[in-house]
N, C-alpha and C positions, 0 to 999 in steps of 0.2 A: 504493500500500500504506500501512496506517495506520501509524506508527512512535510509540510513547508516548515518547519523545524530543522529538520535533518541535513546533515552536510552534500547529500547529494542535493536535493533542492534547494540549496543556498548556492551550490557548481554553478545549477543549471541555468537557474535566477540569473545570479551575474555574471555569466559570459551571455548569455543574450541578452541580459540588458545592453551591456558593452553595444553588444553587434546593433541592438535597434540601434543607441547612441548616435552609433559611427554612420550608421545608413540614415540615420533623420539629420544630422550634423551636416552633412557631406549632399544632401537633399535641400536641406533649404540653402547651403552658401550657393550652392549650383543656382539656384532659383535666384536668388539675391542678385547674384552676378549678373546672370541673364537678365533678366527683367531692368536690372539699372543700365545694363547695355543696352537694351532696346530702347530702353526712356529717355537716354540722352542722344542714341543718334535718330529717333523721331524728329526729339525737339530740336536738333539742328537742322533735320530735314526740315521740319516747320517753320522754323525761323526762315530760312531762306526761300522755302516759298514763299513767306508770308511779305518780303524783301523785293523777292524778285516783281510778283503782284502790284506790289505798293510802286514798285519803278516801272513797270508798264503802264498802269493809270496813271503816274505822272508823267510819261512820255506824252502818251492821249491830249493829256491837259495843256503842254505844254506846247504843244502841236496847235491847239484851240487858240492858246493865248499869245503865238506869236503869230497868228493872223488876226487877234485882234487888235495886236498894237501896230505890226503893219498899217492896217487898214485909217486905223484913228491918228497914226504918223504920216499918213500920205496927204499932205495939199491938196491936189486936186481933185481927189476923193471927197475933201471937207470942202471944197470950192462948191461941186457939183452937189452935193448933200446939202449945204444953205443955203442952193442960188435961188431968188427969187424972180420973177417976169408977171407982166401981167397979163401975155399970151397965154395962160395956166396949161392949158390943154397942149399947145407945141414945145413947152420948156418941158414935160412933162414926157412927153414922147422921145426929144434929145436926150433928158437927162437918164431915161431908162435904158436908151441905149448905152452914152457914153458912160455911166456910174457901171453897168453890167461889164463893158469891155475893160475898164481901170480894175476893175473886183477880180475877172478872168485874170491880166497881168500880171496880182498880187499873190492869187492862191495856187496859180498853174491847174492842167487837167491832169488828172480826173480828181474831183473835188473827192479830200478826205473826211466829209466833217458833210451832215444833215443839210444845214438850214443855215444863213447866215442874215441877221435883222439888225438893220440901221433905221435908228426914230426917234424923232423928236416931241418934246412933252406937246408943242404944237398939234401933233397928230401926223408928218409928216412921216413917210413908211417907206423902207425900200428892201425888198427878199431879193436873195441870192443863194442859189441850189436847185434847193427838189422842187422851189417854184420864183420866175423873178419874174418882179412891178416893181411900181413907183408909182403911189397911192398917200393920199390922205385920208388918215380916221379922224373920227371922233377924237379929239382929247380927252373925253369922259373914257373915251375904252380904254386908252391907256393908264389912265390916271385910277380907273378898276382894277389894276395886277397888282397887289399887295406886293411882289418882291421888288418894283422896279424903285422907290425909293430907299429900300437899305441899297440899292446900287447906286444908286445917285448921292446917298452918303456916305459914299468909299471913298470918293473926289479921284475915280478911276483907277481904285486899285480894285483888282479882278475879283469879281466874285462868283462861285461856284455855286449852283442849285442842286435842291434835292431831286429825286425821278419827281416826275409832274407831266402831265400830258400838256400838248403843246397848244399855247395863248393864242396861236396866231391863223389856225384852220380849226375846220371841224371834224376833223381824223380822227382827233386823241391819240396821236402817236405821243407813244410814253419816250419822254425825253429828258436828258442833263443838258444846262448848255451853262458855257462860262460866259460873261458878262465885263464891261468896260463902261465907263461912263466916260464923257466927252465933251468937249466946247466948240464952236468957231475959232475963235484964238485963244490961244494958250494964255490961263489966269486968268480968263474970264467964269464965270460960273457955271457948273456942268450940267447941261439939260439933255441933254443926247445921251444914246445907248449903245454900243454896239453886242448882238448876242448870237454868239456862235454855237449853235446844238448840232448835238449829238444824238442819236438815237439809242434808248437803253438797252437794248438787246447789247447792240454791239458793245458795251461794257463785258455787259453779260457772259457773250460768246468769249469773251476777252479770260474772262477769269474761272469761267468753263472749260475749256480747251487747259489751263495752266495745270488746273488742279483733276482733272479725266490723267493728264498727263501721270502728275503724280501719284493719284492712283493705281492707274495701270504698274507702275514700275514696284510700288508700295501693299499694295494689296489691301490699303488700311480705308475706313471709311472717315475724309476728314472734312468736318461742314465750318465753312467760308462766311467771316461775319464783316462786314464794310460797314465802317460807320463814318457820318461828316465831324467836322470841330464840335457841333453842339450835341452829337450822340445819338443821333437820327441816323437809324437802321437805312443804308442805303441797299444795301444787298443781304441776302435776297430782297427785294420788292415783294411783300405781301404784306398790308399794311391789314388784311383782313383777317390773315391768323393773327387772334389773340395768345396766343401758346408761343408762337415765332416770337411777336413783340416783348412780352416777358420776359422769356429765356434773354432773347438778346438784349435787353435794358440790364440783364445779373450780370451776363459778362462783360457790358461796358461798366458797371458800377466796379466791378473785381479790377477793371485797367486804371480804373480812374486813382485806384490805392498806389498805382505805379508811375513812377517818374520819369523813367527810361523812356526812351524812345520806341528801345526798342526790347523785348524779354519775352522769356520764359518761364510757367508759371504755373502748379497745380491749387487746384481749385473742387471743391467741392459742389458737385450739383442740389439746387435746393431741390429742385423737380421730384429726380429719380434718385436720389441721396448716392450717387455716384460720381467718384475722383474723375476729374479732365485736364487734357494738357491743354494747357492757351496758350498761343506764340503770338505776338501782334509787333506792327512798325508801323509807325505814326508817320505822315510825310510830311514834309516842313513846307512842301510848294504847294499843294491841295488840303492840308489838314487832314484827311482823309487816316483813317487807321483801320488797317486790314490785320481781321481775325482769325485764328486758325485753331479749332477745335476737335480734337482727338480723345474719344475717352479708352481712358487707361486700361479698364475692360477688355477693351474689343482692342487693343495696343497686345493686351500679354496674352491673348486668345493663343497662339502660337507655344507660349513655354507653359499655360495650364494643360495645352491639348498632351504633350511630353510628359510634363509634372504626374498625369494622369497613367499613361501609359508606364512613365519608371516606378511609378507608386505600384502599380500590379505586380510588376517584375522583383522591384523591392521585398513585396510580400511574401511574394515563392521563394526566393530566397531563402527569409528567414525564416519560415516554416521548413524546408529541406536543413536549415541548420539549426533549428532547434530539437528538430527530430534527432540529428548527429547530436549533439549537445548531450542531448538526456542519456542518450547512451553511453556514449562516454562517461558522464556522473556516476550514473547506475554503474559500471565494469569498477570504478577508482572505488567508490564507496562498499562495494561485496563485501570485500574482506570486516570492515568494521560492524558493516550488519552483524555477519556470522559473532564476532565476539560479543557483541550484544545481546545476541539471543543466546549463547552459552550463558552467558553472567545471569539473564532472567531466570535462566531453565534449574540454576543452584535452588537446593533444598535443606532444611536440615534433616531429613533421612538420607539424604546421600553427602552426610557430613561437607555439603556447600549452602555458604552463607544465601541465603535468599535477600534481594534487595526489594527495597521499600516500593510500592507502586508509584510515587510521589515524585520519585528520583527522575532527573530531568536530564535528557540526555548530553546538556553541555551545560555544568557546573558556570561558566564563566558566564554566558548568555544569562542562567538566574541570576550572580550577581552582579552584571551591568543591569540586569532589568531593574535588583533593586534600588542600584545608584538611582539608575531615571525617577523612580517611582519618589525615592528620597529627591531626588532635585525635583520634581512636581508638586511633592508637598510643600517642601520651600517657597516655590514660584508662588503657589496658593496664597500659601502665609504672609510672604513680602506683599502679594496685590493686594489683601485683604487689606493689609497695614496701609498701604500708599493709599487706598479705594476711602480711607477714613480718614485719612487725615487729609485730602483731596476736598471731603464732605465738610471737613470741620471747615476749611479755608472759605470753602461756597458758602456755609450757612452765617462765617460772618460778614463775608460780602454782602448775601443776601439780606442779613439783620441791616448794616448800614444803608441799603437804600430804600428798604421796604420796612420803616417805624411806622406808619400810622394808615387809617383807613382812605382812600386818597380819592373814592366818591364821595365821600361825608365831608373832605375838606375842597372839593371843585364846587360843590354844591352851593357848601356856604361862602364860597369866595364870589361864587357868582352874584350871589343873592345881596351880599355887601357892595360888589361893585355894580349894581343895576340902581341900589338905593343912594351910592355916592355919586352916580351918573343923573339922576335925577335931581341932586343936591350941588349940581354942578360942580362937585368936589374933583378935577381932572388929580389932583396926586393921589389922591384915595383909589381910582380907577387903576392909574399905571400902577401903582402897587401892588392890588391885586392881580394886573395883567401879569406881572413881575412874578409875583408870589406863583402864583398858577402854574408857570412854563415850569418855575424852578420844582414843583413838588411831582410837576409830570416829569421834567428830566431825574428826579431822583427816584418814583416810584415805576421806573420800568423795569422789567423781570431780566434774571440772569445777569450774569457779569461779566460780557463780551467789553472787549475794549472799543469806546468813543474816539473820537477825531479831537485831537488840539483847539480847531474850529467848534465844535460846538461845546468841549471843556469850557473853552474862555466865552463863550457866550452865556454858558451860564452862568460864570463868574461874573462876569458885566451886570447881568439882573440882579445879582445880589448886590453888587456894589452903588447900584440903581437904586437900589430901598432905602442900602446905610446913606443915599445923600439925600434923602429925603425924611429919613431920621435925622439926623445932623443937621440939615440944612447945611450952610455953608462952612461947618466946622473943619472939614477935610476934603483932598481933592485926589482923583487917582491919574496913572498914566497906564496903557496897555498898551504894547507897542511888539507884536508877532508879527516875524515876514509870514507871507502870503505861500512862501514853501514849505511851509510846517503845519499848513492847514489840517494836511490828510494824516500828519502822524497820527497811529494809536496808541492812548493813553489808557491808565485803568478809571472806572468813574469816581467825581469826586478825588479828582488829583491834586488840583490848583486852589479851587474856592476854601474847603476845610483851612488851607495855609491864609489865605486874606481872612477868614472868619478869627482865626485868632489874633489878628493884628487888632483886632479889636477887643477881644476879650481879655489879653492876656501884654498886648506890645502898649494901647493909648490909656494911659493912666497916669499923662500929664496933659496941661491944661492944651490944647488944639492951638494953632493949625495941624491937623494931622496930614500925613499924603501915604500913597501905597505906588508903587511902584510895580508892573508887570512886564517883562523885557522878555525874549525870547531871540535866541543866537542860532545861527543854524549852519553847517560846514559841511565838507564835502564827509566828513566822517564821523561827526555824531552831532548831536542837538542838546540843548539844554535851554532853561527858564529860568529867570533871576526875580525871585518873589522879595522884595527892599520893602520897610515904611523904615518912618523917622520917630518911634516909639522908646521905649526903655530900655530893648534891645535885651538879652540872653546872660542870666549869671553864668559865670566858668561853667560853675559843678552843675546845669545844664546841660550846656553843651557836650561834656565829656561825657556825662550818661549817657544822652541820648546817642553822640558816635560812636561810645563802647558797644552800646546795646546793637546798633546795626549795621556795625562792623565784627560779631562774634563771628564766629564759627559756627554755631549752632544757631538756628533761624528761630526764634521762640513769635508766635502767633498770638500770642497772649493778650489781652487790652492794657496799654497803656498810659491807663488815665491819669494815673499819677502825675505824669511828667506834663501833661498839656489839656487835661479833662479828655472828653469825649471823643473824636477824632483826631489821634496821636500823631504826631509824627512819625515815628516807629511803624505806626499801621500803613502808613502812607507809602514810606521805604517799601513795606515787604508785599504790596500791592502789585509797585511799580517791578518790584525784584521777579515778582511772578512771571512777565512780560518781557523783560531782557534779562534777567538772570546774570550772569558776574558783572554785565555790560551799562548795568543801571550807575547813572550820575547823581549824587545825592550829598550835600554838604551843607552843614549847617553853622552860623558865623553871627559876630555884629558886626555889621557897617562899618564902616570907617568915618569916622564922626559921629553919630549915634542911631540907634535902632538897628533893628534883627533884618538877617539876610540867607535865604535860604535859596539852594539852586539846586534845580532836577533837571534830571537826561538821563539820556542814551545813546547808543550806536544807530547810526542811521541804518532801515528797513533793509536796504539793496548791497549791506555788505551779506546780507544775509548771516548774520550772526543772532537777531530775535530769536526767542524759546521758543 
């Protein structure tokens, strides 16, 4: 019978464990390897289509835009475009010819580009391409195209349109066209257009043909996102999937986190909760930023399909070697069976000692088991111990913010300040505003560490009451950079320290002042609590630094030294939080009154408990 005890099942055990080891070890680097190899030469393939793309649509563009400056550079282009007569109908017949023959000069045959439209806010029109005139419109039809004023406040610097079917026939041929705005003479104001389209197919085919290409050679499926400077989905065009416009608003929002021009970048799908590669390049001449999306999935389809098949192979393996294994165990271990079973089989009739049924066949195995069992009790023991004295710390955090019932005292604060709001009594009101905040910040549950920011805000409202106790007896400063907002503190770290300036530091006759300062470095932080009170006998002071500077952390209340919220308590608050790292010293002034300063290590050396 097989016994998982026994030295032969402890053989068998660990030499296949080994062998799984070695074959899942030697399995996933294999996979590691692969899969980072295929991810980085995608994303270089990526990049470079997405490169190549971007500089083909700027070739296109570029192509558009040196016929438009041609055209708006040529004189006798802009002579024949403003000439006016008042034969209307024979200058009109000249000028279609002669403005068609100077246009023919400028662009050469066969025209690479749609449509080419010169017009004036006048209404004055002249096509060139797939159709030419020289025609007046309405100025209302023009002055109805919402894009032709952002072009007119470019002051002829080019600007590029979204797809949009075209303004100028009743086709709807879907079109891009880049744009120029222009004058009679130079420095005059720009009323004129010139717009050279294109037909969006031919983008289309443009970045069709690039990526068929790189597919065919790739075998990968990667979907092509174009968008303009303001983030408007040029490619594909379907402004009607609502599923298209989403997804592609997620990956322009994921580029818009990057600076580069140009990168590579994994990305999670919020859709289908699936990783994707994004390659994108921004062009600096069109704006234009062409995206390229491959999800990682369908990227390592190729080394799971493997993964899959060496995982079979794997398997048989180690079932042919575990079957050798066992045997092997079983042939080493015979011989100590057989002794074993002699030693059971002694009697005392055949004057052999008979052993205990209890007896375990590896002496060493029971006494490690009992070390463990003895270190387990331990472990028990020490938690139990940490698990209370854990409980004791809680429940007196918990006692310091939670003394009193805190709806019986909202209630009544309300009910006082509705009767001193009616009594026009406003310092009665902010008082109780005051009083309110502070017994809600102290009666909230658990002892999670607070913000420096809302610490000293509640100090402020208390210090907000004592000026309105006092009147104008005392005055305070608080003065924390704006970087130590978000430190965490423990609650009730700062205020308890200002509350005894008053109880225990002003006990000569006012002006009194408190001082709140707050220092902050690349390597720790601290707070400098100052008034100008009676300041700290010696044998104070050394108590209180003997006490929390021992060796031994004692939790104890120390009312003795300061009544009700000690200093002491305050230390071993703050020690909870940073532990050896906490800043704590306590002093008189220099000139007169107490001065106490607390800190720590700043968060991001990551040295916090």
């Amino acid at each position: 019978m097989f016994k998982f005890k026994s030295i032969q099942a402890k053989l068998f055990i660990s030499y296949s464990s080994l062998i799984v080891i070695i074959l899942i070890g030697l399995g996933i680097s294999f996979y590691v390897f692969t899969a980072n190899t295929l991810k980085k030469q995608a994303a270089e393939s990526h990049q470079q289509l997405s490169l190549n793309l971007s500089d083909t649509l700027d070739s296109q563009f570029k192509y558009m835009d040196s016929i438009a400056e041609r055209v708006i550079s040529a004189e006798p282009v802009k002579q024949l475009f403003f000439s006016k007569s008042a034969d209307r109908d024979i200058t009109v017949l000249h000028n279609k010819w002669d403005i068609t023959s100077m246009l023919f000069s400028i662009t050469g045959i066969p025209l690479q580009f749609f449509q080419m439209n010169l017009f004036a806010q006048d209404g004055h029109f002249v096509k060139f391409g797939k159709e030419y005139d020289v025609q007046d419109l309405d100025p209302a039809i023009i002055q109805s195209k919402t894009w032709i004023d952002p072009v007119l406040q470019l002051d002829g610097r080019r600007s590029i349109s979204i797809p949009r079917p075209n303004d100028w026939d009743a086709s709807g041929t879907l079109i891009i066209s880049l744009s120029r705005a222009f004058s009679e003479v130079f420095g005059a104001k720009v009323d004129s257009i010139v717009e050279i389209q294109q037909e969006y197919k031919e983008f289309a085919n443009l970045i069709e043909r690039a990526v068929n290409q790189d597919r065919s050679q790739s075998s990968l499926n990667t979907n092509v996102y174009i968008y303009n400077s303001d983030g408007f989905l040029v490619y594909p065009y379907q402004p009607e999937d609502e599923k298209l416009v989403e997804l592609s608003a997620f990956y322009w929002d994921s580029i818009q986190l990057r600076s580069d021009a140009e990168q590579t970048f994994s990305v999670k799908n919020r859709y289908n909760h699936e990783t994707d590669s994004v390659s994108f390049t921004k062009s600096e001449f069109s704006g234009w930023t062409v995206t390229l999306v491959q999800s990682e999935a369908s990227l390592l389809q190729p080394v799971v399909n493997f993964r899959s098949k060496m995982l079979f192979l794997g398997v048989m393996i180690l079932l042919i070697t575990m079957i050798v294994t066992f045997f092997v165990s079983k042939g080493l271990t015979l011989p100590i069976k057989r002794i074993r079973k002699s030693i059971k089989a002694l009697s005392l009739e055949t004057l052999e000692p008979k052993l205990s049924q209890n007896v375990s066949l590896n002496e060493l195995e029971e006494l490690n088991q009992s070390f463990l069992d003895m270190c387990n009790r331990l472990k028990i023991s020490l938690e139990e111990v940490v698990s209370a004295k854990s409980h004791e710390i809680q429940a007196r955090l918990f006692a310091l913010q939670a003394q009193m019932n805190p709806h019986f005292l909202y209630n009544t604060l309300a009910i006082i300040s509705i009767k001193a709001e009616n009594q026009n009594q406003d310092d009665i009101v902010e008082m109780c505003h005051n009083l309110s905040e502070m017994l809600r910040y102290i009666a909230v549950e658990g002892s999670k560490p607070v913000t420096i920011e809302r610490e000293i805000d509640y100090t402020l409202k208390y210090l907000e009451l004592m000026k309105i106790r006092y009147m104008n007896h005392f005055d305070y400063d608080i003065d924390i950079p704006a970087e130590m907002n978000e430190i965490p503190v423990p609650r009730l770290l700062i205020q308890p320290i200002v509350e005894n300036c008053f109880k225990h530091g002003f006990t000569q006759k006012p002006p009194w002042s408190i001082s709140v300062k707050g220092e902050y470095s690349e390597q720790s932080w601290k707070v400098t609590i100052r008034d100008n009170g009676v300041g700290f006998d010696p044998h104070t002071i050394n108590r209180i630094m003997s006490n929390v500077n021992g060796q031994s952390v004692k939790y104890g209340d120390d009312s003795e030294l300061l009544n009700n919220i000690g200093l002491s308590n305050i230390y071993y608050r703050l020690k909870l939080l940073y532990d050896h790292h906490v800043v704590f010293e306590v002093s008189n002034a220099p000139g007169n009154g107490a001065m106490i300063i607390i800190g720590g290590k700043r968060l991001d050396e990551g040295m916090m408990k």
